[in-house]
VEXTIPA-982605 format. One record per residue: residue number from 1; residue in three letters; x, y, z negated of N, C-alpha, C in turn. Coordinates in steps of 0.2 Angstrom, whole numbers. Layout:
! residues N
PT  sepa  mido   n_xx   n_yy   n_zz  ca_xx  ca_yy  ca_zz   c_xx   c_yy   c_zz
PT   NUM   ALA      X      Y      Z      X      Y      Z      X      Y      Z
...
END
This chain:
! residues 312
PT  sepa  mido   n_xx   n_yy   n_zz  ca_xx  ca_yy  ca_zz   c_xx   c_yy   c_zz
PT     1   UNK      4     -6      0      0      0      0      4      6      0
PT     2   UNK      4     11      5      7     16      4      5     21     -2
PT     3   UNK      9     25     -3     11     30     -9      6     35     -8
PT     4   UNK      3     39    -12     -1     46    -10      0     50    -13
PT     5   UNK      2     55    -10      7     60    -15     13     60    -22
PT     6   UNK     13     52    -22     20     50    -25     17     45    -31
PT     7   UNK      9     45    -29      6     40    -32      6     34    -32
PT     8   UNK      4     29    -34      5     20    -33      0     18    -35
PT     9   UNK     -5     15    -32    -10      8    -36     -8      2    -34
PT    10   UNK     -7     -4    -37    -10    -11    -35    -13    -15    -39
PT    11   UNK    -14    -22    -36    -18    -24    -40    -13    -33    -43
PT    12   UNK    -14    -35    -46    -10    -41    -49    -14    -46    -51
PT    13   UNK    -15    -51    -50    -18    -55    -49    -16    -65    -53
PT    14   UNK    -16    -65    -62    -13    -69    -65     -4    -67    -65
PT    15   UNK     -6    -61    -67      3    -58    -67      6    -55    -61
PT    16   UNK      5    -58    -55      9    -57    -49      5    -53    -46
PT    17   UNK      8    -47    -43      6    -43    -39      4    -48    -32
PT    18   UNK     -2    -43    -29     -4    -48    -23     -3    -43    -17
PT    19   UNK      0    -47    -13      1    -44     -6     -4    -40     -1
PT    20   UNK     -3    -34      1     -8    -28      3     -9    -31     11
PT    21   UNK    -13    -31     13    -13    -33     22    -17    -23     24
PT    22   UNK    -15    -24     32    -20    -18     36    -20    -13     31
PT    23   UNK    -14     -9     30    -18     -3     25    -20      2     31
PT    24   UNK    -23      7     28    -26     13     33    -25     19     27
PT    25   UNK    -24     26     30    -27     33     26    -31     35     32
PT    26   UNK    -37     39     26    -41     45     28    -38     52     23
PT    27   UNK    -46     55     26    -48     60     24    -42     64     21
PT    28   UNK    -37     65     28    -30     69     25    -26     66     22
PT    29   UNK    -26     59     22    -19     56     20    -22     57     12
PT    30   UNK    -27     58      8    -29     58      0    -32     53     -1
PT    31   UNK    -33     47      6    -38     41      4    -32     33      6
PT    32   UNK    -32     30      4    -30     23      7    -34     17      5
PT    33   UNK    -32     10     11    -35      6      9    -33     -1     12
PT    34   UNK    -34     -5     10    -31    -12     10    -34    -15     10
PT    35   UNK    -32    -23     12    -36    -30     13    -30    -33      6
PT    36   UNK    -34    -37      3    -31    -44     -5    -33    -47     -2
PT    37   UNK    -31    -52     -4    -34    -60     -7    -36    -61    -15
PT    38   UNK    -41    -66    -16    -45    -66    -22    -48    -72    -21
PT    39   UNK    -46    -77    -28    -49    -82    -31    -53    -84    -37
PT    40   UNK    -59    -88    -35    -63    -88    -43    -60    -88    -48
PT    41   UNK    -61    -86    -54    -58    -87    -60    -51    -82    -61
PT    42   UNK    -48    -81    -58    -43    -78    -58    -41    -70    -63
PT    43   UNK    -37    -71    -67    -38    -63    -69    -34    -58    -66
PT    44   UNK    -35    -53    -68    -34    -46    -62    -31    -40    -67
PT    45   UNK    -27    -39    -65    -24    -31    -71    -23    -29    -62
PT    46   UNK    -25    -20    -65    -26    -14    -61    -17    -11    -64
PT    47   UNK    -13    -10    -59     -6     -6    -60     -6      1    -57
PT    48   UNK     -5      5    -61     -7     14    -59      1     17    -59
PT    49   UNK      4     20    -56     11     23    -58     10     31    -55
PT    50   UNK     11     35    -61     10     42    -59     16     45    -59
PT    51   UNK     19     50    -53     26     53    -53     27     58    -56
PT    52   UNK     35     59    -60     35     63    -64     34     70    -64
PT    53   UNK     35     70    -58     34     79    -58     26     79    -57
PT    54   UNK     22     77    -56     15     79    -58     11     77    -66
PT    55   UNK     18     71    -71     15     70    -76     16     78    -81
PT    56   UNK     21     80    -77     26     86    -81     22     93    -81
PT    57   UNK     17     90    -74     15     98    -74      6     98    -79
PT    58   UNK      4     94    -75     -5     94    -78     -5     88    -81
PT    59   UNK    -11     88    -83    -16     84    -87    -18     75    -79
PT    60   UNK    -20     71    -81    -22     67    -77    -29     64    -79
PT    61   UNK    -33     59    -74    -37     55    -77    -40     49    -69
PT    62   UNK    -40     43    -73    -40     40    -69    -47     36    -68
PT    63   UNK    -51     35    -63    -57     32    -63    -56     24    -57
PT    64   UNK    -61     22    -62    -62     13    -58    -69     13    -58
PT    65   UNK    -70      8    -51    -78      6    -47    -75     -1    -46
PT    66   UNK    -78     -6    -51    -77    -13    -46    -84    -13    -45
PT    67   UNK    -85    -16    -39    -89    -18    -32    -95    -11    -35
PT    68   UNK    -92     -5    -34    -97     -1    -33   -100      3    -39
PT    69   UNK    -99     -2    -46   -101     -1    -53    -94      4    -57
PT    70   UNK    -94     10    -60    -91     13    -62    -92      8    -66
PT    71   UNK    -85      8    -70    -79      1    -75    -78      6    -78
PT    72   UNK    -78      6    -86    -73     10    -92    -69      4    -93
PT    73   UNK    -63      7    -90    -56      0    -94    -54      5    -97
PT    74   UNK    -57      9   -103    -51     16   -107    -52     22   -104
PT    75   UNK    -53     23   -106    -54     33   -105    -49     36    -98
PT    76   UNK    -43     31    -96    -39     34    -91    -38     39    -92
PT    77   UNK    -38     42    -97    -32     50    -99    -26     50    -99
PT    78   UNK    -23     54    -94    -14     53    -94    -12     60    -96
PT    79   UNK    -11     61   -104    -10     69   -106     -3     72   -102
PT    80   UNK     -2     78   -102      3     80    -98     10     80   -105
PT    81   UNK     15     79   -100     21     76   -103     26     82   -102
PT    82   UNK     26     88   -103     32     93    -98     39     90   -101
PT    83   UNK     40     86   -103     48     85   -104     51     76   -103
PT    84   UNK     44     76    -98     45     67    -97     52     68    -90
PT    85   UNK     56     62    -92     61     60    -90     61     57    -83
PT    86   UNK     55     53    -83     50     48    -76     45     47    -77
PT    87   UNK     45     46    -70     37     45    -71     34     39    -75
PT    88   UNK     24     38    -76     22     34    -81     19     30    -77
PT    89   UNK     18     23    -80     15     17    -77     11     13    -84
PT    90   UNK      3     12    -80     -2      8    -85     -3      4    -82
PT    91   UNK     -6     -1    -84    -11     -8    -82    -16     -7    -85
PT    92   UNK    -23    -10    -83    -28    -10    -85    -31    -17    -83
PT    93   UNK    -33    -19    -89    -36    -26    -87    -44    -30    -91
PT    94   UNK    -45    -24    -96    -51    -27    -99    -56    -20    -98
PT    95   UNK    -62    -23    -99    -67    -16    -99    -70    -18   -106
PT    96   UNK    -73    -11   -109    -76     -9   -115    -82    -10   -112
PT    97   UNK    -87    -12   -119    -94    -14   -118    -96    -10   -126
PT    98   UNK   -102     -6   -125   -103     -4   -133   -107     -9   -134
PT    99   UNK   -108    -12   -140   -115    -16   -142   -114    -15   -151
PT   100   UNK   -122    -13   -150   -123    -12   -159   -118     -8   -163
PT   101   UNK   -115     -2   -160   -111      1   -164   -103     -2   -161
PT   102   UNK   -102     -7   -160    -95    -10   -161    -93     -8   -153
PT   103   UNK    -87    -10   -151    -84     -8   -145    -80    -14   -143
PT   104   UNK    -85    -21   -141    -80    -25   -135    -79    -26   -130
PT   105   UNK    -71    -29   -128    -68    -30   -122    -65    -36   -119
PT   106   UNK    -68    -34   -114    -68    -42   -109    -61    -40   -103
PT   107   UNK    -58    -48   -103    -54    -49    -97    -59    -46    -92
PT   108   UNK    -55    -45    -87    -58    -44    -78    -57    -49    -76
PT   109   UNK    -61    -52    -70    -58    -57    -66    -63    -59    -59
PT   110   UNK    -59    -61    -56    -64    -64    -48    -69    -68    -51
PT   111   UNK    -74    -68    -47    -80    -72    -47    -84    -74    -42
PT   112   UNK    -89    -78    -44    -92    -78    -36    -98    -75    -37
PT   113   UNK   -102    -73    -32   -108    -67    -31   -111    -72    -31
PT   114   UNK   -116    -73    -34   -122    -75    -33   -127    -71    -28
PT   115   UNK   -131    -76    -26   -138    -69    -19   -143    -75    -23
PT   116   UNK   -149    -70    -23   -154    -72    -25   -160    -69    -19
PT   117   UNK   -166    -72    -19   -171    -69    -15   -177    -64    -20
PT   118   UNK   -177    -66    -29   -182    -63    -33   -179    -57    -35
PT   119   UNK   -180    -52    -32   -180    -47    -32   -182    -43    -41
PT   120   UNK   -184    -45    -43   -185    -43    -51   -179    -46    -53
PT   121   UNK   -178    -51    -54   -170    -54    -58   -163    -50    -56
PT   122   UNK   -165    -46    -49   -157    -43    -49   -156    -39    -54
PT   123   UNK   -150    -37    -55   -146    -33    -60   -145    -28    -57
PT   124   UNK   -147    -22    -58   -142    -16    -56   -138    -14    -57
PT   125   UNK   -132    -16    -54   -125    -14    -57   -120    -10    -51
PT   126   UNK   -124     -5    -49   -119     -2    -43   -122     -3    -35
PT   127   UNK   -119      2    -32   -121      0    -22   -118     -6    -23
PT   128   UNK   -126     -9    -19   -121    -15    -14   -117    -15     -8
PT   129   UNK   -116     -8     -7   -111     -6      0   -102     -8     -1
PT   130   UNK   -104     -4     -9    -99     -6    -11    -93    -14    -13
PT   131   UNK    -98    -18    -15    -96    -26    -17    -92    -28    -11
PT   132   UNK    -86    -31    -16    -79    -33    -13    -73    -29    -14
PT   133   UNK    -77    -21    -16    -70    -15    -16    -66    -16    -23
PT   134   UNK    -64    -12    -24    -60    -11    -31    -57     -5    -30
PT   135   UNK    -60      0    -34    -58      8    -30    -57     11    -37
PT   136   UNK    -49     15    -34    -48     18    -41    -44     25    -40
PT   137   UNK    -47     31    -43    -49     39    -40    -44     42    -47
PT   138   UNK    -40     45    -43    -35     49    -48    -36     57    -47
PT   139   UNK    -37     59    -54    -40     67    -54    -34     70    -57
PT   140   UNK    -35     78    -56    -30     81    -59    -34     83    -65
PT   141   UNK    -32     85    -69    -37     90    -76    -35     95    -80
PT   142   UNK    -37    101    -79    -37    108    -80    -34    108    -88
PT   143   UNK    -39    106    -92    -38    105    -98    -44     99   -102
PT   144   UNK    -40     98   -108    -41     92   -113    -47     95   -117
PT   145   UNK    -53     95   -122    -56     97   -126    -58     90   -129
PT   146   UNK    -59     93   -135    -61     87   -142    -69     88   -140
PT   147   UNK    -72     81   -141    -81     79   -138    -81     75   -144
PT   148   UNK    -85     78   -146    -87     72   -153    -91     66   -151
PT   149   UNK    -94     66   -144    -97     61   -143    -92     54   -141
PT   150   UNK    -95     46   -143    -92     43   -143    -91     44   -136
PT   151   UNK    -84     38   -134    -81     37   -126    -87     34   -122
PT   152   UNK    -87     35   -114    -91     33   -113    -91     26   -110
PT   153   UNK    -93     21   -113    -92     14   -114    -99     14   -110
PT   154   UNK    -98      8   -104   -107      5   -104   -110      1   -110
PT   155   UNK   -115      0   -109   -118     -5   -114   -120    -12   -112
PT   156   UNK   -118    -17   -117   -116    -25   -113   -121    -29   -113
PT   157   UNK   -121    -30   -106   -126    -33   -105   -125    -41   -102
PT   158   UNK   -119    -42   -105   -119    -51   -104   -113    -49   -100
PT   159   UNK   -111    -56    -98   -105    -57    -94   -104    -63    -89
PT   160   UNK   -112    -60    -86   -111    -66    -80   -110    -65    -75
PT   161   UNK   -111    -68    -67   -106    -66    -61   -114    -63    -58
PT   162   UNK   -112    -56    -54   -115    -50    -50   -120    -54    -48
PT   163   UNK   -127    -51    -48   -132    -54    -43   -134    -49    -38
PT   164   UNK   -136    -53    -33   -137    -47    -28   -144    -49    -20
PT   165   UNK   -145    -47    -20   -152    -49    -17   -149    -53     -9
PT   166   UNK   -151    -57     -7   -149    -61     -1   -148    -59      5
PT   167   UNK   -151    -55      6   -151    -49     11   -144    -43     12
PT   168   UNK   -142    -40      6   -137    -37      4   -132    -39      9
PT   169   UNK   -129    -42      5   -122    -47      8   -120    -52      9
PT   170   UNK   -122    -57     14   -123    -61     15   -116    -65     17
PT   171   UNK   -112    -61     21   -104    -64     21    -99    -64     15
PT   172   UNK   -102    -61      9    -94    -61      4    -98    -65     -2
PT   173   UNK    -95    -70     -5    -93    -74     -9    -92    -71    -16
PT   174   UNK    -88    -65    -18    -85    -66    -23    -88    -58    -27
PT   175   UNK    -85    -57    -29    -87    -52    -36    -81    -54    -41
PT   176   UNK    -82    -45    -45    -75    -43    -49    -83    -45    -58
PT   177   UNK    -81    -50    -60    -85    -50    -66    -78    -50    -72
PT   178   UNK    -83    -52    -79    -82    -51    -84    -78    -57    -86
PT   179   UNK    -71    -61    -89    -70    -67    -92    -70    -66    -99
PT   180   UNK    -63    -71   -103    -65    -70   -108    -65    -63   -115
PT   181   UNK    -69    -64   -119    -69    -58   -123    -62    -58   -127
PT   182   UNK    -59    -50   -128    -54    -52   -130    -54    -49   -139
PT   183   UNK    -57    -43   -139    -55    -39   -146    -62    -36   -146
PT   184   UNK    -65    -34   -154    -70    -31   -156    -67    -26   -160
PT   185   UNK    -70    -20   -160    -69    -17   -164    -74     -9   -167
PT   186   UNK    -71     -5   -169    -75      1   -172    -74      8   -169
PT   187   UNK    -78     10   -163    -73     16   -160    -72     21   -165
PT   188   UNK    -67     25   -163    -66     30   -170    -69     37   -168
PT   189   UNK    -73     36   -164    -80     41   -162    -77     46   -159
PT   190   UNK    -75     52   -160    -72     57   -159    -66     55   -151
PT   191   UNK    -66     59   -145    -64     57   -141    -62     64   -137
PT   192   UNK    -58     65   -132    -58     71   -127    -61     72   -121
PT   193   UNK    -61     78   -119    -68     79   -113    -63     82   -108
PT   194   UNK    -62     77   -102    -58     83    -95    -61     88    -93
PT   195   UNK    -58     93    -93    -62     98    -91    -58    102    -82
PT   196   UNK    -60    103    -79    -61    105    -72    -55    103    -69
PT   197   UNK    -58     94    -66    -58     90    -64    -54     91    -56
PT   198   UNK    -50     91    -54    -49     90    -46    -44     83    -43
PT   199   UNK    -49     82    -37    -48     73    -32    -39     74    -31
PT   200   UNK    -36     69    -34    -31     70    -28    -29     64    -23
PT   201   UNK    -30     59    -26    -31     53    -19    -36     48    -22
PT   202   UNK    -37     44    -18    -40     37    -19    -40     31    -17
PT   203   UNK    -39     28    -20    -37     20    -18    -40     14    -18
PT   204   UNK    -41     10    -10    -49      3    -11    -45     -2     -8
PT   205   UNK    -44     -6    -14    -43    -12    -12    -50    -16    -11
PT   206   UNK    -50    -20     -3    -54    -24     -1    -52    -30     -1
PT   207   UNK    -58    -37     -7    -53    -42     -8    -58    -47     -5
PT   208   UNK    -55    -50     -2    -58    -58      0    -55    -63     -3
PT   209   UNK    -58    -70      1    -54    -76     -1    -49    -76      7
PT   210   UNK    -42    -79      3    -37    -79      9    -39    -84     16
PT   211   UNK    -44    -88     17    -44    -92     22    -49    -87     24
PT   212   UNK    -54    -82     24    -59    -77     25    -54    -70     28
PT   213   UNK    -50    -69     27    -45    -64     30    -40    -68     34
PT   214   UNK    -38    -76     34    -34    -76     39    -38    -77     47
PT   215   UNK    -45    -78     45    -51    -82     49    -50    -75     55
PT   216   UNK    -51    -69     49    -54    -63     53    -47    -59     54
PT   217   UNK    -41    -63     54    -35    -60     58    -32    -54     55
PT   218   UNK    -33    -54     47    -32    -48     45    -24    -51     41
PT   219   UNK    -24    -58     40    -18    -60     36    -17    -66     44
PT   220   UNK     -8    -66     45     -6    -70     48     -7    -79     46
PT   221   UNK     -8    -81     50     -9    -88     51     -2    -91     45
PT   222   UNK     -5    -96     42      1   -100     39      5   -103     45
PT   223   UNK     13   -104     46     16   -107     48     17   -115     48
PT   224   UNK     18   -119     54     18   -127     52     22   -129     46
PT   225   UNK     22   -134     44     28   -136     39     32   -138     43
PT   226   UNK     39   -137     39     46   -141     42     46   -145     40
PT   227   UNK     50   -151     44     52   -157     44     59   -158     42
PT   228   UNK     63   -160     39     67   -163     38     71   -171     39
PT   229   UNK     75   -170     44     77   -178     48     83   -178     42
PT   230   UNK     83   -183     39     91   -183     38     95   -187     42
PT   231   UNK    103   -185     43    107   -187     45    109   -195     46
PT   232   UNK    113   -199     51    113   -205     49    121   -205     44
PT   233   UNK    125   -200     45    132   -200     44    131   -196     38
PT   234   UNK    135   -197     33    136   -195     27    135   -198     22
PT   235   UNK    137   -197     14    134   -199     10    128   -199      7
PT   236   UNK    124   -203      2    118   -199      0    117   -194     -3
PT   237   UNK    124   -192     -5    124   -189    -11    124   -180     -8
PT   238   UNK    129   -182     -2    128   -174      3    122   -176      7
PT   239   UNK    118   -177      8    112   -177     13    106   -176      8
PT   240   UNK    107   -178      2    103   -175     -3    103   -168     -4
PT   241   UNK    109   -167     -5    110   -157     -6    109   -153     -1
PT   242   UNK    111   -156      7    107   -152     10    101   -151     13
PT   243   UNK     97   -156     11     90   -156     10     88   -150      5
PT   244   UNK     89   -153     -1     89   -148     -7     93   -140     -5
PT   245   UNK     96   -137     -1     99   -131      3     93   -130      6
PT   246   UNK     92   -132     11     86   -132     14     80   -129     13
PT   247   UNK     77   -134      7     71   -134      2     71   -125      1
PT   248   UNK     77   -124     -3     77   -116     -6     81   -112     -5
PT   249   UNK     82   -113      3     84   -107      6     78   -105     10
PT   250   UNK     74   -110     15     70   -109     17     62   -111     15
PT   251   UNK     64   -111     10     55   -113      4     50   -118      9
PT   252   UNK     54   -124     11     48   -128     16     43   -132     10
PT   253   UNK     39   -131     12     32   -133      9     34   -141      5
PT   254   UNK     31   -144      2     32   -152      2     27   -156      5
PT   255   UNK     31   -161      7     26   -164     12     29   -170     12
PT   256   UNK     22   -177     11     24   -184      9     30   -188     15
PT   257   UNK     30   -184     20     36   -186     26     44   -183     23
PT   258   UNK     46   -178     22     49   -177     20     52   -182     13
PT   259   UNK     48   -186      8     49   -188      4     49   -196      4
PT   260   UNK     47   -199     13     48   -203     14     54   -205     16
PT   261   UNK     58   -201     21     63   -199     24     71   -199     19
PT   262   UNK     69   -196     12     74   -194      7     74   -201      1
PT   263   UNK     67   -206      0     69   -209     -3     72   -216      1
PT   264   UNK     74   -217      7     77   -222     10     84   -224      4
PT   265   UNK     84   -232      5     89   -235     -2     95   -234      2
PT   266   UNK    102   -234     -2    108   -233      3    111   -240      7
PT   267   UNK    106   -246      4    109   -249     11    104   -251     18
PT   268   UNK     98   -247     17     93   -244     23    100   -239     27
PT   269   UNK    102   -235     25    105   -231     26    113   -232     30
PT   270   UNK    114   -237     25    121   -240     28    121   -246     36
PT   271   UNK    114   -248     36    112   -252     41    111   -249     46
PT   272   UNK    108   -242     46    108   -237     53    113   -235     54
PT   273   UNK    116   -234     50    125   -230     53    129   -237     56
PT   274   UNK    128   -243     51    133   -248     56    130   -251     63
PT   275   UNK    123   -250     66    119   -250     71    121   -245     76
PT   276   UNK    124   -240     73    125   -233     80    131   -233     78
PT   277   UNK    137   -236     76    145   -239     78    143   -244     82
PT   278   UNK    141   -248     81    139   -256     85    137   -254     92
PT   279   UNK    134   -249     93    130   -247    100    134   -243    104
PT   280   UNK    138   -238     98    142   -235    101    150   -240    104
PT   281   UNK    152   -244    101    158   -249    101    153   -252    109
PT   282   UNK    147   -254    108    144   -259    114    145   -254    120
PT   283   UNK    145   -245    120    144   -244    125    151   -242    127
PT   284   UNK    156   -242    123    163   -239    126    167   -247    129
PT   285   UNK    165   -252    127    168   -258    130    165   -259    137
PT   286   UNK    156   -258    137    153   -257    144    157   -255    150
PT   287   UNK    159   -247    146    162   -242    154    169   -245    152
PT   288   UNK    172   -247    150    179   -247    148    181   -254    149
PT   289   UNK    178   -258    152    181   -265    151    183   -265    160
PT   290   UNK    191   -270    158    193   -270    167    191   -276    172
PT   291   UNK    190   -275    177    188   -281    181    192   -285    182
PT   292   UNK    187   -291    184    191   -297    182    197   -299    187
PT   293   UNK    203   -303    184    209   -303    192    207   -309    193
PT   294   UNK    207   -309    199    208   -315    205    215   -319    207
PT   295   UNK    217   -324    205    224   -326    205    224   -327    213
PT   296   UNK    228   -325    216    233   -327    223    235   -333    226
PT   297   UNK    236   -336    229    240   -341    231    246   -339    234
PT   298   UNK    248   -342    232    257   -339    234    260   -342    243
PT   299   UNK    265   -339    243    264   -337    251    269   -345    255
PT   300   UNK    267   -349    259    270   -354    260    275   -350    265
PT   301   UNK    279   -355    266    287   -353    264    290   -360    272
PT   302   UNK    284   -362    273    287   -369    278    287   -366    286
PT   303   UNK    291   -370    289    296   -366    295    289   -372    301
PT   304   UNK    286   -371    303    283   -375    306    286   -379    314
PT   305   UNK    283   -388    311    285   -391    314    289   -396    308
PT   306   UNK    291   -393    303    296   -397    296    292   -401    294
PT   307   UNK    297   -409    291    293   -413    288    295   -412    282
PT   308   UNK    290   -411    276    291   -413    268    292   -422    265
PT   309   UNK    298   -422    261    299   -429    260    294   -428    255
PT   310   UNK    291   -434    252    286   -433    247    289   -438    242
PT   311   UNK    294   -444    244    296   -449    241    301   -447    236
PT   312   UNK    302   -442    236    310   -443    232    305   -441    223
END
């Protein structure tokens, strides 16, 4: 994902950042956006890194929409810092729920979207235009004020996976839901209010499942797997290692061919090597062998007309 004004989002996915496919900007280079991948169950931390010359000067505040629904993961206040050294980087991974006074927080995580056709059991939780995004809006903020009102947490309404009416979206699968709960607690009420707010970019991750994005040609096809011949010359013990070279130079998949190839015993191994000496000894005697001699008869020597005594 390209940078927007020296800003950074991505997304992580069970720790590992996950690879951006087709980014685009709009709207003056203030907007970007990208194709993921995304798996059921999966958790997801959001990575934010703000540069430090803009931490030095203002106030910040960061806003999240997964599939459409404004998400509290924390208030997203990044107060200004004038003597910061570098810039600052956050993760966000769980969202706040109020219930009964207490304020709990749930992992995030992919899920699957339910479609229903009962129209009364949908949930309103957001544009359906939106569902599959992950959009996260960073503001500049004038100034900080104390708001006695508590943070603006949603109110929990369960933590099951999105519903959405069948008609909606009929090609995506997945939704960003709730996993498990992680901490309860007592908010300390008293909170900050941004005041005069201005856009400075925006960032949508659009996620699919990866065989849905390599279908629609947005991620490259997987490559075949390599094969691995071993040698018939060598020891097993080199022909193992460059197998192993091989494996983690060039990270070839594994595959039960390859492992039928490497467990051969060493006297399978010593029987082809004396089979391709033998073949080769068979073909250099072939070209190499001389033709047969034909012996002579020796040249008579008699003056004709002579007799041979034969008696003596």
């Amino acid at each position: 994902m390209p940078k927007l004004l020296g800003f950074d989002v991505w997304i992580e996915m069970e720790g590992a950042k996950l690879p951006e496919y087709k980014a685009q900007t709009k709207n003056g280079e203030r907007e970007v956006s990208c194709w993921i991948s995304c798996e059921t169950g999966k958790d997801i931390r959001i990575g934010c890194a703000l540069p430090r010359e803009s931490v030095q000067s203002q106030h910040h505040q960061l806003e999240f929409y997964l599939d459409g629904r404004r998400a509290y993961l924390g208030s997203g206040i990044v107060k200004k810092e004038p003597h910061a050294l570098t810039g600052v980087v956050y993760r966000f991974d769980e969202e706040y729920f109020e219930d009964g006074g207490l304020f709990r927080t749930f992992q995030i995580q992919f899920g699957n979207l339910e479609l229903t056709d009962d129209e009364t059991d949908l949930r309103d939780a957001g544009s359906t235009s939106e569902l599959g995004e992950i959009r996260v809006v960073v503001y500049s903020v004038g100034e900080l004020v104390d708001d006695a009102r508590k943070p603006g947490a949603g109110v929990y309404q369960g933590s099951g996976s999105r519903r959405v009416h069948e008609r909606s979206k009929k090609c995506l699968k997945h939704c960003v839901r709730l996993g498990k709960e992680k901490k309860r607690y007592v908010p300390a009420g008293a909170s900050v209010c941004p005041v005069n707010r201005r856009l400075i970019c925006t960032f949508v991750f659009k996620y699919r499942h990866l065989d849905m994005l390599m279908a629609d040609g947005i991620v490259p096809p997987k490559l075949p797997k390599k094969r691995i011949i071993i040698s018939s010359s060598g020891s097993r013990s080199n022909q193992l290692a460059r197998v192993s070279r091989k494996r983690r130079f060039h990270e070839v998949d594994e595959d039960p061919e390859y492992d039928s190839e490497i467990e051969k015993t060493d006297k399978d191994i010593e029987i082809r090597r004396l089979k391709a000496q033998l073949a080769a000894l068979e073909q250099q005697l072939g070209n190499g062998r001389a033709p047969k001699r034909i012996k002579k008869e020796s040249t008579s020597t008699l003056i004709p007309g002579e007799v041979i005594d034969l008696t003596i």
